[in-house]
C-alpha positions in Angstrom: 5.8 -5.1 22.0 7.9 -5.0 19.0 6.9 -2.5 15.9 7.2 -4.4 13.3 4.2 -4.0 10.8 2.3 -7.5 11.6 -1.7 -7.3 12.2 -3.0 -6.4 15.7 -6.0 -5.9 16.9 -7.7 -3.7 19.3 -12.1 -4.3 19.8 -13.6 -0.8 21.4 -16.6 -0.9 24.1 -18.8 -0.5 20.7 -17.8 -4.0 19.9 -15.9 -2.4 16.9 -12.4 -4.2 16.2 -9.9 -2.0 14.0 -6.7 -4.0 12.9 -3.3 -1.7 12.6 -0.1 -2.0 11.9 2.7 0.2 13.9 6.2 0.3 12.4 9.4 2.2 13.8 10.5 3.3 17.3 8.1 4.2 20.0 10.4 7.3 20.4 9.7 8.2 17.3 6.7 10.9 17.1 3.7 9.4 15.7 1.9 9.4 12.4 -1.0 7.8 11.3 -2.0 7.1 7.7 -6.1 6.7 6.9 -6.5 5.0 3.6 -9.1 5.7 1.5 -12.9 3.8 0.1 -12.7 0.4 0.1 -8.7 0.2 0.7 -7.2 -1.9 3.4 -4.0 -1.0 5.3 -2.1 -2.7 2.3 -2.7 0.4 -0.1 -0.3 2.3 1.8 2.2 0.4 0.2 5.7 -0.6 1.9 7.8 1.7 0.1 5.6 4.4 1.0 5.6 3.4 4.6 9.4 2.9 4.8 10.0 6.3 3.2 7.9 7.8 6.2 9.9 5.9 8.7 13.1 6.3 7.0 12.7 9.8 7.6 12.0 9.6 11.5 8.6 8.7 12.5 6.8 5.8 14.0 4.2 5.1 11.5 0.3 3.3 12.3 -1.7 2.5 9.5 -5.3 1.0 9.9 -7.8 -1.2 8.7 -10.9 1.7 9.2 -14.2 -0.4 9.7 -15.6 -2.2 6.7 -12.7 -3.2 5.2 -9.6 -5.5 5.8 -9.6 -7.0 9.1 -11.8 -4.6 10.1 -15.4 -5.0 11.8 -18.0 -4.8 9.2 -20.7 -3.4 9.9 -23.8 -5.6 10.5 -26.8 -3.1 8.7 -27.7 -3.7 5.4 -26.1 -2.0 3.1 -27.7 1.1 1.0 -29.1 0.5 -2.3 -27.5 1.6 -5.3 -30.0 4.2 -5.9 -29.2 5.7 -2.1 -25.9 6.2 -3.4 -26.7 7.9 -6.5 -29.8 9.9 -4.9 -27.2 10.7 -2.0 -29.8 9.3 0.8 -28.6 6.8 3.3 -30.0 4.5 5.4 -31.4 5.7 9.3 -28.7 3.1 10.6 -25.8 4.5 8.5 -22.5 5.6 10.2 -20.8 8.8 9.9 -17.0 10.1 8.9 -17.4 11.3 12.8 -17.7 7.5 13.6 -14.7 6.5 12.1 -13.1 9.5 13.3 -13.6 7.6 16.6 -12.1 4.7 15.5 -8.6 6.2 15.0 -8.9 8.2 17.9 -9.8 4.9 19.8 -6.2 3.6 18.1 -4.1 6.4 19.4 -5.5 6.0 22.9 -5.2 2.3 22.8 -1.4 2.9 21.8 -1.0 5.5 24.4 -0.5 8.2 21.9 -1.6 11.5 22.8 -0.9 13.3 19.6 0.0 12.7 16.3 0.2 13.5 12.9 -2.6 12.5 10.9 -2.1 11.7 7.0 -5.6 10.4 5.3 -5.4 9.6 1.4 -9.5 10.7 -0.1 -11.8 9.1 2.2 -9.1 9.2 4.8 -8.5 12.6 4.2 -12.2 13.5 5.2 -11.9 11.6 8.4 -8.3 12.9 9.5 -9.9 16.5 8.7 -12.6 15.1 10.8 -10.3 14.2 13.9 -8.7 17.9 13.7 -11.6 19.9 13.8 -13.0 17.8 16.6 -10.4 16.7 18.4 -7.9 19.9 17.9 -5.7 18.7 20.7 -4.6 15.5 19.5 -3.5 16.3 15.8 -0.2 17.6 15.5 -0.5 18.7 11.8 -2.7 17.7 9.2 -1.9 16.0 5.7 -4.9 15.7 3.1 -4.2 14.3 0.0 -6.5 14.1 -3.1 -9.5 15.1 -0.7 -12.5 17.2 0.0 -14.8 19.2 1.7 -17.9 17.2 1.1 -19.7 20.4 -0.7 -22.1 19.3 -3.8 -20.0 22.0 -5.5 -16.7 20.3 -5.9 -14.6 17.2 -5.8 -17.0 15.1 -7.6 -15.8 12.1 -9.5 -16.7 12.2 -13.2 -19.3 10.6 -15.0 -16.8 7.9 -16.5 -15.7 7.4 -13.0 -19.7 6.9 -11.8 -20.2 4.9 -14.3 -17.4 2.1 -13.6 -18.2 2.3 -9.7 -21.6 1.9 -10.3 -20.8 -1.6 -12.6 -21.3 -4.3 -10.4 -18.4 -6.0 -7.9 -16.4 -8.8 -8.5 -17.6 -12.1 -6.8 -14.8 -13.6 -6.8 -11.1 -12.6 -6.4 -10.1 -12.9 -10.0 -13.3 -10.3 -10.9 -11.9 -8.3 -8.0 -8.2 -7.9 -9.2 -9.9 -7.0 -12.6 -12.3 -4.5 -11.8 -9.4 -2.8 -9.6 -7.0 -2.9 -12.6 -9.7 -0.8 -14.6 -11.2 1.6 -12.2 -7.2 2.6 -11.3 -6.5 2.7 -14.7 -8.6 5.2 -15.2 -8.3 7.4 -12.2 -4.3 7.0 -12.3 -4.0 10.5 -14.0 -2.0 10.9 -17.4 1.8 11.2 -16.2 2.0 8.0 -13.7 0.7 5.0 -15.7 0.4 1.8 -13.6 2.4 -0.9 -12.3 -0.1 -3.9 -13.6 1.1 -6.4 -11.7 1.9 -4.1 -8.1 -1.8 -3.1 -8.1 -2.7 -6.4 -8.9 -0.8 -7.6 -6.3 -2.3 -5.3 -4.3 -5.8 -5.7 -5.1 -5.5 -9.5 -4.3 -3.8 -9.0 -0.8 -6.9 -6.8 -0.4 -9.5 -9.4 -1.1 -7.9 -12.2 0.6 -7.6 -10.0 4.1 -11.0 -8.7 3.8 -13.4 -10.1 6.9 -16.5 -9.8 5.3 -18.2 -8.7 1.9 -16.2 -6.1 0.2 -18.8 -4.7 -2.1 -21.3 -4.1 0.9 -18.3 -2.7 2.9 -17.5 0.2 0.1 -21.3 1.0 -0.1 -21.7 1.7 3.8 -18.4 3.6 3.9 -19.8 6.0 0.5 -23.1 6.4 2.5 -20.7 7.4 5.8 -19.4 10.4 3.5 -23.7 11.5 2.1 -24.4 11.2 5.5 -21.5 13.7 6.6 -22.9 16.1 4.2 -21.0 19.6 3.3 -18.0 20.1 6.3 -16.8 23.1 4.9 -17.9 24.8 8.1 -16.2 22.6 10.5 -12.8 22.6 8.4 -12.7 26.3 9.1 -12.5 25.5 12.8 -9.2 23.7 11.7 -6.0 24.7 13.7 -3.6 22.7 13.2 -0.3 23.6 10.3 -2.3 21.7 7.0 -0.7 20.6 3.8 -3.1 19.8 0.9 -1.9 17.5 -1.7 -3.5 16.7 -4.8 -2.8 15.9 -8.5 -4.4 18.1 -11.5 -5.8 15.1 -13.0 -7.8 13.2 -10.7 -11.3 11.6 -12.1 -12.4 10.2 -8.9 -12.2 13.8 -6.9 -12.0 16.7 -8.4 -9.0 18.7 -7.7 -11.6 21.1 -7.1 -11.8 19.3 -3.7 -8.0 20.3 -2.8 -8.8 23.8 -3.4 -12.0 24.3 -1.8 -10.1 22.4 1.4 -7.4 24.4 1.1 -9.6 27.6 1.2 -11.8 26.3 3.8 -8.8 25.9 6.6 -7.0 28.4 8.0 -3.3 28.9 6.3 -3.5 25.5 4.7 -0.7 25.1 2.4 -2.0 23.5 -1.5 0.4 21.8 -3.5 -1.0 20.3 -7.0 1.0 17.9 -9.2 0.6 17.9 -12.3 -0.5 14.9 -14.4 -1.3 12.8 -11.5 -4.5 11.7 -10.7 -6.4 9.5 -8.0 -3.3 7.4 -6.9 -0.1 7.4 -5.5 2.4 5.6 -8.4 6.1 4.3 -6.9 7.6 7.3 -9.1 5.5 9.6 -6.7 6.2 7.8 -3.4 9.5 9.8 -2.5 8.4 13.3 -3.7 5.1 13.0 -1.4 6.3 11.2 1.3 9.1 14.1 1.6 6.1 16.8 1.8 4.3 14.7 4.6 7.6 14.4 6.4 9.1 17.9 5.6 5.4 19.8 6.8 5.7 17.5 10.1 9.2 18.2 10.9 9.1 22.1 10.3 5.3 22.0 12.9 7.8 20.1 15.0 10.7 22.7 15.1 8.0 25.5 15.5 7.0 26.4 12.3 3.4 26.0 10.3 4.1 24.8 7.0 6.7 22.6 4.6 8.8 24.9 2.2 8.2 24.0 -1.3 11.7 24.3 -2.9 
């Protein structure tokens, strides 16, 4: 089947559906990107994708559940005071769940190992997949992350305050209350493309297969249900490069050095001035990390060199 980026769709023995994309050569060693709360495949935009693959590497991304094309989930979703008390529902799933999901993916595609990239929520489940499931992650990529520990990475009160206004209930409200929340997360060097992330955050709500709003609040209770992982990260092995900026409002850059600290020889970069986003002017510069720490575990080594 030919690689080239259109939705598919693969439905587990859960009844759980997960739409991907896979773009590049099959002979290319694999990568798969895990977007983070509330984003849809799309977020990893095509210049970040083609950057990847431009450098050698059959790329996946994913729709994880409760977003995109995604199954979402059929329990209600948790009130807004669960999320703000940090108590979910009985029926909630876990980071571990959606763990299973891309692990489900790889076997479906027939790949045994990869390298696993996950952007903030998607960083907690690709940490997830490597302390778990050691043997199918060839190196680990965590960008703007964190551990899950009360202590650190949590957004800031502005940042609470516009996630906790309510969701748009239409497309237009959508685009809008996307436009704002990045705005403010963005950090204070990378200001953003209006139109791209509007773009974007239509694309999003037009592909979404089922209610948005309730999808983001079962995937926040996923991460309160997963409680503190510092523990497991430390059972980490494989060659891990932390990414995050010095300005982030959403997670603390905290969070990148707490997950740093909490795997063994993780490598930390921070950049300075950006924030909870990845801006076209950063694209190149962290896309060459990604690919530079997975070539050198390829050629035997543990870690990218930072020139």
């Amino acid at each position: 089947m030919s690689d080239n980026g259109v939705d598919r769709y693969v439905t587990f023995t859960s009844g759980t559906t997960i739409c991907f994309r896979v773009y590049g050569a099959e002979t290319e060693p694999a990568m798969l990107l895990i977007a983070g709360l509330g984003e849809d495949l799309t977020f990893w935009t095509d210049s970040f994708v083609q950057s990847i693959v431009a450098r050698g590497f059959r790329v996946i991304t994913m729709d994880n559940r409760d977003v995109g094309q995604s199954t979402f989930a059929v329990a209600p979703a948790p009130a807004l005071w669960r999320q703000v008390m940090g108590r979910p529902r009985k029926d909630a799933y876990s980071l571990a769940d959606m763990a299973g999901d891309c692990v489900g993916l790889l076997d479906h595609l027939g790949i045994t190992q990869a390298h696993l990239v996950g952007r903030s929520m998607g960083g907690m489940i690709a940490q997830t997949i490597a302390a778990r499931r050691p043997q199918r992650v060839l190196s680990l990529s965590s960008i703007y992350s964190t551990t899950g520990a009360r202590d650190v990475g949590q957004p800031a009160l502005s940042t609470m305050r516009l996630l906790a206004a309510p969701a748009g209930k239409n497309r237009t409200a959508a685009v809008r209350n996307h436009l704002r929340i990045t705005k403010h997360i963005a950090g204070t060097a990378y200001p953003i493309d209006d139109a791209a992330e509007a773009a974007i955050a239509a694309r999003g709500w037009d592909r979404a297969a089922g209610d948005p709003a309730s999808g983001v609040a079962r995937q926040i209770q996923a991460i309160q249900f997963s409680g503190n992982r510092t523990a497991e990260l430390r059972r980490i092995i494989a060659p891990t490069l932390v990414v995050n900026g010095d300005r982030d409002l959403m997670v603390h850059p905290s969070g990148g050095v707490a997950t740093a600290e909490a795997i063994p020889r993780a490598q930390h970069i921070t950049i300075p001035g950006m924030g909870h986003h990845i801006p076209q002017a950063l694209v190149d510069p962290i896309a060459r990390y990604i690919s530079h720490h997975a070539d050198r575990v390829s050629q035997g080594g543990d870690h990218v060199e930072i020139s």
